[in-house]
C-alpha positions in Angstrom: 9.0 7.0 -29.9 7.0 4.1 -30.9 9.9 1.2 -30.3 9.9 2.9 -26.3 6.4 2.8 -26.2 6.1 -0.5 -27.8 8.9 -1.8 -25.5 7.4 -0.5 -22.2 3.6 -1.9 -23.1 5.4 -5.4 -23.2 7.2 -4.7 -20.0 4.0 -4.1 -18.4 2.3 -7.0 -20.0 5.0 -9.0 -18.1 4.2 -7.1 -15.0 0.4 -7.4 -15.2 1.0 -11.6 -16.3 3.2 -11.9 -12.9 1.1 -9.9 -10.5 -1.9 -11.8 -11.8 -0.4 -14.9 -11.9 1.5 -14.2 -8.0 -2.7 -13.2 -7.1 -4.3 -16.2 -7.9 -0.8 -18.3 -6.3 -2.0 -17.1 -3.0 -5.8 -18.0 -2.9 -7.0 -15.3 -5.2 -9.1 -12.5 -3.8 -12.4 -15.0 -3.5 -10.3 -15.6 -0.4 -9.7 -12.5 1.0 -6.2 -12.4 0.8 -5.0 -9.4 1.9 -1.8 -9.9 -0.3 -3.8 -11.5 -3.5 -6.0 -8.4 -3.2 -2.9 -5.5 -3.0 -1.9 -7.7 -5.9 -4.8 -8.1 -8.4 -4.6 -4.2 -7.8 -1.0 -4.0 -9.3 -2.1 -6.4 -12.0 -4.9 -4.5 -12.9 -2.9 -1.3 -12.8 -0.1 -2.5 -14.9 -2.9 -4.1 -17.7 -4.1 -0.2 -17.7 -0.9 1.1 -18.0 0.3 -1.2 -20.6 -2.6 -1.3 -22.6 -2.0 3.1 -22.9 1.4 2.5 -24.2 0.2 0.1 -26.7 -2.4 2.6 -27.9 0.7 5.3 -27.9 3.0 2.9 -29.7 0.2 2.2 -32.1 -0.7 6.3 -33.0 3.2 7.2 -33.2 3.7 4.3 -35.6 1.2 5.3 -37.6 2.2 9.2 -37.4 5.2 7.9 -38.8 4.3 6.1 -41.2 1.9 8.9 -42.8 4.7 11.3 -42.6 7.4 9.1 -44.2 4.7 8.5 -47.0 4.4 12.1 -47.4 7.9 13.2 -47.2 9.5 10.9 -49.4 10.9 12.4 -52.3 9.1 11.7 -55.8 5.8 11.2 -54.0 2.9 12.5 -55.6 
């Protein structure tokens, strides 16, 4: 659960980095580009979005961990 959840916060650090990046390509929203505004939106949603599955990736790894420290055998 943590690789998926690690995998899709990089995917949507891609997604926020091009949205953000297509935003400020057409005059930024200073501008009032309709287009660089519907896109700083996406950008902004995609940072939120990401940075939850980072924070899931990051409590499932470390669920994980604790439990295979507590199940392995010999382990006092």
């Amino acid at each position: 659960m943590a690789l998926v959840a690690g995998v899709l916060a990089i995917a949507d650090g891609f997604r926020w980095g091009n949205r953000w990046y297509v935003s400020t390509m057409y005059g930024g929203a200073a501008d009032g580009g309709a287009l660089a505004v519907e896109r700083l939106v996406a950008a902004h949603s995609a940072l939120v979005s990401g940075l939850g599955w980072l924070c899931l990736a990051v409590a499932a790894a470390a669920l994980g961990w604790r439990l295979r420290i507590v199940a392995a055998p010999g382990f006092r």
